[in-house]
N, CA and C atoms as an extended XYZ file, in Angstrom:
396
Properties=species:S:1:pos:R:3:atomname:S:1:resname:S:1:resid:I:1 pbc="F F F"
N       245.171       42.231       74.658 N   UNK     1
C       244.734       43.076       73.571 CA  UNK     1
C       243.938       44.260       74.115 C   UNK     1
N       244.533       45.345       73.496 N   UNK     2
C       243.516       46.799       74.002 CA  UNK     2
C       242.278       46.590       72.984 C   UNK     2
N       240.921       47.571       74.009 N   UNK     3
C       239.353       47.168       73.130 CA  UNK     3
C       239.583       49.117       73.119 C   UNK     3
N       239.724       49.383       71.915 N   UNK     4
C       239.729       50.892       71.488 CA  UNK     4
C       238.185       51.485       71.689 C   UNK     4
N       237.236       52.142       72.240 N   UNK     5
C       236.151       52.547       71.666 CA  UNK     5
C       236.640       54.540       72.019 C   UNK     5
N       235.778       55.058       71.313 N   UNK     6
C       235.301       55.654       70.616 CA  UNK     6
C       234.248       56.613       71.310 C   UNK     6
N       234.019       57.342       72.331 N   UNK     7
C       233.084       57.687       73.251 CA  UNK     7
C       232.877       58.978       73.231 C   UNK     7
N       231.774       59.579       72.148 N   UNK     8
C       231.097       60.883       71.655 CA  UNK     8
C       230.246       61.325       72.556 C   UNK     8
N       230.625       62.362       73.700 N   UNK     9
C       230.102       62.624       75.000 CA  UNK     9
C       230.735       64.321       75.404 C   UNK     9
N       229.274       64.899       75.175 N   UNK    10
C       230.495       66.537       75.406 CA  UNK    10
C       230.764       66.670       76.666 C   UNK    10
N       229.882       66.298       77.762 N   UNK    11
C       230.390       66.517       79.007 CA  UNK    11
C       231.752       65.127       79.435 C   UNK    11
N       232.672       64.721       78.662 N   UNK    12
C       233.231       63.657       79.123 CA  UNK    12
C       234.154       63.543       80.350 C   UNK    12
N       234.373       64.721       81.081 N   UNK    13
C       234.507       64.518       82.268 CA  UNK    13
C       234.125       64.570       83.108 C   UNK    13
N       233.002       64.630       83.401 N   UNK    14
C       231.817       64.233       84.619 CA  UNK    14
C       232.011       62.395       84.196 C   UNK    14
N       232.201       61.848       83.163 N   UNK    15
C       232.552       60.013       83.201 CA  UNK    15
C       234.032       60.150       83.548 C   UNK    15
N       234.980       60.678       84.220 N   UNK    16
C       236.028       60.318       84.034 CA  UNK    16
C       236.176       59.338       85.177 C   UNK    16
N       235.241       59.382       86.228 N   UNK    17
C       235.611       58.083       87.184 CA  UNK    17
C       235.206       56.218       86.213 C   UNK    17
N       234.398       56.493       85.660 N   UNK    18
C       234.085       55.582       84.255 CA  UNK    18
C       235.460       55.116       83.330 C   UNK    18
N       235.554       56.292       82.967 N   UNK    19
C       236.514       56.160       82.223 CA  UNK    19
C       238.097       55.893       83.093 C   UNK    19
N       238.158       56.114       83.660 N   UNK    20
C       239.568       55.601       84.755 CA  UNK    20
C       239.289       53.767       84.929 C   UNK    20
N       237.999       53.414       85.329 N   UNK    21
C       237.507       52.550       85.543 CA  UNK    21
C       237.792       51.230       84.284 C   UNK    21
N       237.205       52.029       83.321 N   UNK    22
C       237.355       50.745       81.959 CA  UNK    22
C       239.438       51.230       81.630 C   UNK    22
N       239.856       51.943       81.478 N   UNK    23
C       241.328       52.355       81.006 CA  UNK    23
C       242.058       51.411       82.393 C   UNK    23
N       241.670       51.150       83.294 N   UNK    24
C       242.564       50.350       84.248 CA  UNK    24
C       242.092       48.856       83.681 C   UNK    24
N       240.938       48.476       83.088 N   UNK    25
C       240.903       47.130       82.458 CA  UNK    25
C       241.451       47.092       81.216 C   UNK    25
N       241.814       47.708       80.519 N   UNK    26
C       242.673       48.030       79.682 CA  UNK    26
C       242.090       48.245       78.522 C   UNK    26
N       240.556       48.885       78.458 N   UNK    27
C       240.119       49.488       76.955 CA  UNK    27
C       240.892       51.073       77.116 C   UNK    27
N       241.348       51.217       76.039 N   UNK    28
C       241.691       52.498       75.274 CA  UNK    28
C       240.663       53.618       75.119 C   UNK    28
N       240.103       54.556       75.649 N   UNK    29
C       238.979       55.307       75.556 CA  UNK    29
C       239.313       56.838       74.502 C   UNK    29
N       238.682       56.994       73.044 N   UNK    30
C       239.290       58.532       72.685 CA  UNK    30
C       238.084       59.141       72.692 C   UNK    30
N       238.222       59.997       73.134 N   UNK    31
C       236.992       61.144       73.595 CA  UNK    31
C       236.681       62.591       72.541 C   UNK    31
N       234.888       62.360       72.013 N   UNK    32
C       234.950       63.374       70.873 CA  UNK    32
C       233.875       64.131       71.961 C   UNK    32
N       234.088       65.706       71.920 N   UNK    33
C       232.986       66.513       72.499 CA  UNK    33
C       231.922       67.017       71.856 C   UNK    33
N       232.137       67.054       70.200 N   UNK    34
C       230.970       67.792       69.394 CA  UNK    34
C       230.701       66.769       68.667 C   UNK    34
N       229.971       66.736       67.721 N   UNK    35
C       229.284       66.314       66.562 CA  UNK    35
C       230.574       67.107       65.364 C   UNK    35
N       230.509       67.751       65.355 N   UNK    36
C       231.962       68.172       64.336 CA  UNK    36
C       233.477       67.646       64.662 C   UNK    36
N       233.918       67.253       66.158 N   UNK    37
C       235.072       66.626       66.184 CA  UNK    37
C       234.220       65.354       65.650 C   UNK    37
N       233.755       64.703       66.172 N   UNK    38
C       233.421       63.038       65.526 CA  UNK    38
C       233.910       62.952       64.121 C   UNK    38
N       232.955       64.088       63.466 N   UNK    39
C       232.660       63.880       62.141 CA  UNK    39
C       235.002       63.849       61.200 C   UNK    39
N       235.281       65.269       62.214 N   UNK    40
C       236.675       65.351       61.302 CA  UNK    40
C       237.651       64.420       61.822 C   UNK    40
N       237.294       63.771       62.409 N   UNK    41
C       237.777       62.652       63.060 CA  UNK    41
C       237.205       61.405       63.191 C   UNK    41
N       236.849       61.002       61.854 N   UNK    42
C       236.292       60.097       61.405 CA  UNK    42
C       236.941       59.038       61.331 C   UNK    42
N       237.838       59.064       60.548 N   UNK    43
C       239.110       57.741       60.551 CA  UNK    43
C       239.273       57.106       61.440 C   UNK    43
N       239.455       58.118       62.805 N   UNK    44
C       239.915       57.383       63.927 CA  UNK    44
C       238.716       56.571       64.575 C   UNK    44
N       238.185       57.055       64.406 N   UNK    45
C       236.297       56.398       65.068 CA  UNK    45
C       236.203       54.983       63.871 C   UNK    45
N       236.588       55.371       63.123 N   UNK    46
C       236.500       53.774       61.932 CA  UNK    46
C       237.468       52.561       62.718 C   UNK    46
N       238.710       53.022       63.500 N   UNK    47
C       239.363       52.132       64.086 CA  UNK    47
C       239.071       51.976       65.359 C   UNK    47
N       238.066       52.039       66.214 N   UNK    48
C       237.672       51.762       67.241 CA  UNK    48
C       236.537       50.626       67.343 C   UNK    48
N       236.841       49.838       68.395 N   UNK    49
C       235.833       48.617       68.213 CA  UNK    49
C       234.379       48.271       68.555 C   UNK    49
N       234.487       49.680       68.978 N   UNK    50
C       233.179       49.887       69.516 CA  UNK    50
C       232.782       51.727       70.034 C   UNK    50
N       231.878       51.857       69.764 N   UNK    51
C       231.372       53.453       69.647 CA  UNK    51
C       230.340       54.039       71.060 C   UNK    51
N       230.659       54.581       72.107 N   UNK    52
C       229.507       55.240       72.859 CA  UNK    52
C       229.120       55.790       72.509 C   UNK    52
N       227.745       56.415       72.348 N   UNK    53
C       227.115       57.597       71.734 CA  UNK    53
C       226.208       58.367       72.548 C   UNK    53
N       226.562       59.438       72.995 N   UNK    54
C       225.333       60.311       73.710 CA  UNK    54
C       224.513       60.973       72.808 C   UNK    54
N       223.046       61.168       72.785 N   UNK    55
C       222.001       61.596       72.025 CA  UNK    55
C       222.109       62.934       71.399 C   UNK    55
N       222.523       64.102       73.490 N   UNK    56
C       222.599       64.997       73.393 CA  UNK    56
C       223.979       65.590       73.525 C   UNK    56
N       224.324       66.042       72.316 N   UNK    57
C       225.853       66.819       71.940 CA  UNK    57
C       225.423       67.795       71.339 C   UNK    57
N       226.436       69.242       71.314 N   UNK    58
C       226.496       69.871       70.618 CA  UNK    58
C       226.881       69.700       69.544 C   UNK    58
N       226.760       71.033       68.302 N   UNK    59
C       227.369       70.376       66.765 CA  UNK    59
C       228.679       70.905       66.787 C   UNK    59
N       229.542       71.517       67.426 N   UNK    60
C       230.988       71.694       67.398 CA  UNK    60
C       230.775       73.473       66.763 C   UNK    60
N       231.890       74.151       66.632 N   UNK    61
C       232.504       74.485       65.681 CA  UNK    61
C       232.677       74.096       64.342 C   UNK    61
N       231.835       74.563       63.453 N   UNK    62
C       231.632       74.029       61.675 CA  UNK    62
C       230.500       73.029       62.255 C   UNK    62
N       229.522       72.634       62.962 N   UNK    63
C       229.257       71.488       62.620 CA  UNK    63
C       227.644       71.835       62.365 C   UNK    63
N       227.326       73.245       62.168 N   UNK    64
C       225.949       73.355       62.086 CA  UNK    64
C       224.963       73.205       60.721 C   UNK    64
N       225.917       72.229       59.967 N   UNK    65
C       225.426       71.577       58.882 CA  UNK    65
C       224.153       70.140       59.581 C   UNK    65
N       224.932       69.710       60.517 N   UNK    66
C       223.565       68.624       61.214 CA  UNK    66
C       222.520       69.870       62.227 C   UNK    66
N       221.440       68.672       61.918 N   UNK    67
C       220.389       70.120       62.577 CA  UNK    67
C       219.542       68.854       63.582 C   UNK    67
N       218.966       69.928       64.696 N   UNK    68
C       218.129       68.937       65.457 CA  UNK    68
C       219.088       69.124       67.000 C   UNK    68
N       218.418       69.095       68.084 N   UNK    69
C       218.510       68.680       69.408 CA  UNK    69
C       219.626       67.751       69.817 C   UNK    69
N       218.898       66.670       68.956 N   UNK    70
C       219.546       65.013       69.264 CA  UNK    70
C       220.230       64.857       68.043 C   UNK    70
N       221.202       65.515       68.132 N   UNK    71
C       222.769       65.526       67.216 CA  UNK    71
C       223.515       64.115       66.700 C   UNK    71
N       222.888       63.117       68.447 N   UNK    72
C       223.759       62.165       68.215 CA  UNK    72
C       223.202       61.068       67.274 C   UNK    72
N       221.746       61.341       67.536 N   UNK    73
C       220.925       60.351       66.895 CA  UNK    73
C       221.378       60.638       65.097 C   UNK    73
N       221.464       62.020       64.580 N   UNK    74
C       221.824       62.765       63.286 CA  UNK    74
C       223.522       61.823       62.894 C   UNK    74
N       224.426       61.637       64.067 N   UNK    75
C       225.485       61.527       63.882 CA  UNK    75
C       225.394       59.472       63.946 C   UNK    75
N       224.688       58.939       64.160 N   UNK    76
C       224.452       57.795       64.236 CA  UNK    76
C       223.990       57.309       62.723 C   UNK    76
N       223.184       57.972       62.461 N   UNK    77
C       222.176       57.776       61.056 CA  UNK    77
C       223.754       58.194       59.912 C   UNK    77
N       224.351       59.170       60.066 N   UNK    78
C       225.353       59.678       59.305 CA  UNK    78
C       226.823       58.055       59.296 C   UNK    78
N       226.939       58.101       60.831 N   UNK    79
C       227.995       56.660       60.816 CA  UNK    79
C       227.479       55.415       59.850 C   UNK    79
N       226.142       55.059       59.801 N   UNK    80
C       225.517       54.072       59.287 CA  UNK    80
C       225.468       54.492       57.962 C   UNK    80
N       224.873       55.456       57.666 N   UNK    81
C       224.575       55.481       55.924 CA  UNK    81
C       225.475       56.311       55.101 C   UNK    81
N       226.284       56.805       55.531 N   UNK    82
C       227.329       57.883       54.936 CA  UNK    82
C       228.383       57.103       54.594 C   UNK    82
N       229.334       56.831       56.229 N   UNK    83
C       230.463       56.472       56.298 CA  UNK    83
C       230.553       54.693       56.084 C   UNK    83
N       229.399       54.068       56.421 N   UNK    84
C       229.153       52.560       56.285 CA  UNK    84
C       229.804       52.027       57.633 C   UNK    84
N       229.960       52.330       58.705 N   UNK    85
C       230.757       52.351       59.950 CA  UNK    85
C       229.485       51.109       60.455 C   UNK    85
N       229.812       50.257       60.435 N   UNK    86
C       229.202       48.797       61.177 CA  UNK    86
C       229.622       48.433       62.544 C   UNK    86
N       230.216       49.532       63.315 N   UNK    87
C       231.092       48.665       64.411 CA  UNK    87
C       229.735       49.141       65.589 C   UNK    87
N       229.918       48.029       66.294 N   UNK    88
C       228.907       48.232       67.301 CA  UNK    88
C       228.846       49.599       68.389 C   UNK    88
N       227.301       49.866       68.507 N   UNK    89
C       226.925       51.319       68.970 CA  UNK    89
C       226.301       51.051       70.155 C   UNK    89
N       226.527       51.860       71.586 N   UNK    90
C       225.878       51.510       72.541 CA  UNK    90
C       225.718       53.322       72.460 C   UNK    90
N       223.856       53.362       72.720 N   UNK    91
C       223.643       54.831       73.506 CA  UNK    91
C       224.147       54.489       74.800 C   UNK    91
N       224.616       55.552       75.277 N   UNK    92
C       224.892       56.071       76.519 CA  UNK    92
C       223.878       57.489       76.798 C   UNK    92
N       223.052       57.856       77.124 N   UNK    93
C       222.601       59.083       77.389 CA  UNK    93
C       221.097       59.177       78.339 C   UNK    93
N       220.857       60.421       78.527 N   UNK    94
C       220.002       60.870       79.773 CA  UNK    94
C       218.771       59.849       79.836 C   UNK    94
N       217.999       59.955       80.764 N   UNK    95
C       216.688       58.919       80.780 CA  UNK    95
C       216.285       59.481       79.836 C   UNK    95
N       215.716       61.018       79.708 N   UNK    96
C       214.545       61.441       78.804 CA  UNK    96
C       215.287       61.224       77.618 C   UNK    96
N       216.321       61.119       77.210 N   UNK    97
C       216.175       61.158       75.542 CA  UNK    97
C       216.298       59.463       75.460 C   UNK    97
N       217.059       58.445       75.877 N   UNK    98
C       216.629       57.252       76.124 CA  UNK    98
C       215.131       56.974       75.766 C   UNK    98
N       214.264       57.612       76.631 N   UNK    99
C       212.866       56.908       76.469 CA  UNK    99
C       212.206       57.255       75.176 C   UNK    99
N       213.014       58.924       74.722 N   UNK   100
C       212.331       59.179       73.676 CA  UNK   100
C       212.680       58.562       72.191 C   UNK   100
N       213.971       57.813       72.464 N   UNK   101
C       214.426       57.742       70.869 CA  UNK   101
C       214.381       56.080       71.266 C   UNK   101
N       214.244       55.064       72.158 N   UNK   102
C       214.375       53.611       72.103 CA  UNK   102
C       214.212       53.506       71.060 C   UNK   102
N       213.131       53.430       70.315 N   UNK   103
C       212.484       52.600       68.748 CA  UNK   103
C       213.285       53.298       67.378 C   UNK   103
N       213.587       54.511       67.633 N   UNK   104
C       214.171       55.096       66.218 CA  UNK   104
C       216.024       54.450       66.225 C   UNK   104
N       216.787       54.332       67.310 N   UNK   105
C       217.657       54.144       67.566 CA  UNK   105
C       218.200       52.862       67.223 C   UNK   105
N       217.145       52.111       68.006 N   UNK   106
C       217.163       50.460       67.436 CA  UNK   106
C       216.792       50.264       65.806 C   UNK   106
N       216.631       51.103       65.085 N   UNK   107
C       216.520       51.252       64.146 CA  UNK   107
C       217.871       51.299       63.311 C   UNK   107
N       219.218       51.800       64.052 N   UNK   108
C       219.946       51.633       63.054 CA  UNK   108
C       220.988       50.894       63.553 C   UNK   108
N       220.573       49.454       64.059 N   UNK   109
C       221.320       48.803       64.601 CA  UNK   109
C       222.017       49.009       65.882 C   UNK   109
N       221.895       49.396       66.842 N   UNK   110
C       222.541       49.610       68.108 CA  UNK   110
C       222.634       48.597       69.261 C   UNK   110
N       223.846       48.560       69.385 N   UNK   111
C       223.770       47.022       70.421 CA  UNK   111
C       223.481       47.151       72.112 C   UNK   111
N       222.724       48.420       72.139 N   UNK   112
C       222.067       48.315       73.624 CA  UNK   112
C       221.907       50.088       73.836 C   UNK   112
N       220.937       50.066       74.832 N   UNK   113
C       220.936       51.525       75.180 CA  UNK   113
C       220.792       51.777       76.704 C   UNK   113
N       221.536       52.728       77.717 N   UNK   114
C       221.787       52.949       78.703 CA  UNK   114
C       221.425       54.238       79.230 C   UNK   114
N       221.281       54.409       80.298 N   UNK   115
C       221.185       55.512       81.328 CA  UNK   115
C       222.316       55.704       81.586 C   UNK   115
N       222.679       56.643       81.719 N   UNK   116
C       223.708       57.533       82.391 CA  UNK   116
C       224.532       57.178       83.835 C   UNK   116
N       223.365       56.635       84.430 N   UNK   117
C       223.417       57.004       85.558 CA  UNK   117
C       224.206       54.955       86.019 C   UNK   117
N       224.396       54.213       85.077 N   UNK   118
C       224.489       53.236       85.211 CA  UNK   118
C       225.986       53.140       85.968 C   UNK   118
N       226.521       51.511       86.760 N   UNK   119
C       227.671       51.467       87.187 CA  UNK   119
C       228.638       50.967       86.489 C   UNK   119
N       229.791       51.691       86.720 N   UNK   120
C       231.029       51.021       85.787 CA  UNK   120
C       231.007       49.722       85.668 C   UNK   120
N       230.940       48.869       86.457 N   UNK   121
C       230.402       47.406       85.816 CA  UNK   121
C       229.581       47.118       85.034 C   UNK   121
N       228.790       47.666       85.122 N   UNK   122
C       227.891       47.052       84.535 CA  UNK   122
C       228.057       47.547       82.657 C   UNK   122
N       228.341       48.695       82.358 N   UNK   123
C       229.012       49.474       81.192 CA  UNK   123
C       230.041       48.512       80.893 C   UNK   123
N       230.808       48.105       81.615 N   UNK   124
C       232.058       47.066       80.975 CA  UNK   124
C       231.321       46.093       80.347 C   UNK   124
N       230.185       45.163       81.277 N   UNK   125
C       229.768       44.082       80.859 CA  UNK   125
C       228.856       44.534       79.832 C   UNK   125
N       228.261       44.886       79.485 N   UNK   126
C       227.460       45.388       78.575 CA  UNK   126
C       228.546       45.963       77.085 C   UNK   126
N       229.824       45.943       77.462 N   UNK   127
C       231.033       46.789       76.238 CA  UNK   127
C       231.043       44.823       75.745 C   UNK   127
N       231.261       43.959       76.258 N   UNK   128
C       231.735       43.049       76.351 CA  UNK   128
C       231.099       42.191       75.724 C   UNK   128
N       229.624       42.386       75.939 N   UNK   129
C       228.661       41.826       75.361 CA  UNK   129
C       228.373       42.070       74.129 C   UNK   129
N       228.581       43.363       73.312 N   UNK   130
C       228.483       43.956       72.377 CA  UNK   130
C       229.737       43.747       71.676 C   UNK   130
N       230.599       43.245       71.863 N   UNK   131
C       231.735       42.590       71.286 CA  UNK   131
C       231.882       41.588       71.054 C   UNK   131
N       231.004       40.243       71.707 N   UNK   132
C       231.107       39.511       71.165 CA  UNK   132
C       230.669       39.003       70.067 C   UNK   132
């Protein structure tokens, strides 16, 4: 069985050794760069089994209806109370916004939060964990 997630990351190819990494274990990876692709591409993020989320994204093209720095945190709060999107959320993003948002984040249910800088193993096991 393919594990679809969902991985909202504007720089997403600086992860592509990551992402080569989990796609040879056979999760399915679709890649949003703004806060406005996520959003018009919502549906498809509803069918994924799991969601990466980086803090810091831009708002796209059209997307300067969300306001704030930390876009992703805006686009997290929006998956949860808008769309009703329950599927499990791992931050993925920099130390400093990590340290700054731990407590607000865990706030809307998120099943773990990461550094960047972490190893493809350990991101699998941690996808894995959050799935079960």
């Amino acid at each position: 069985m393919t594990i679809k997630i969902a991985w909202i990351e504007d720089e997403i190819w600086i992860l592509q050794g990551i992402i080569d990494y989990l796609e040879e274990d056979g999760f399915t990876i679709e890649g949003f760069t703004s806060a406005q692709e996520a959003i018009d591409k919502i549906e498809m993020i509803k069918n994924c089994e799991l969601i990466l989320l980086d803090l810091i994204i831009p708002p796209g093209e059209g997307g300067e209806s969300l306001s704030g720095e930390y876009l992703g945190l805006s686009l997290l709060k929006l998956f949860r109370n808008n769309y009703k999107i329950n599927t499990p959320v791992i931050i993925f993003s920099t130390a400093s916004a990590v340290k700054q948002f731990t407590k607000e984040v865990k706030d809307y249910d998120v099943s773990d939060i990461l550094v960047k800088s972490i190893l493809p193993s350990q991101l699998k096991r941690t996808i894995l964990k959050a799935l079960k």
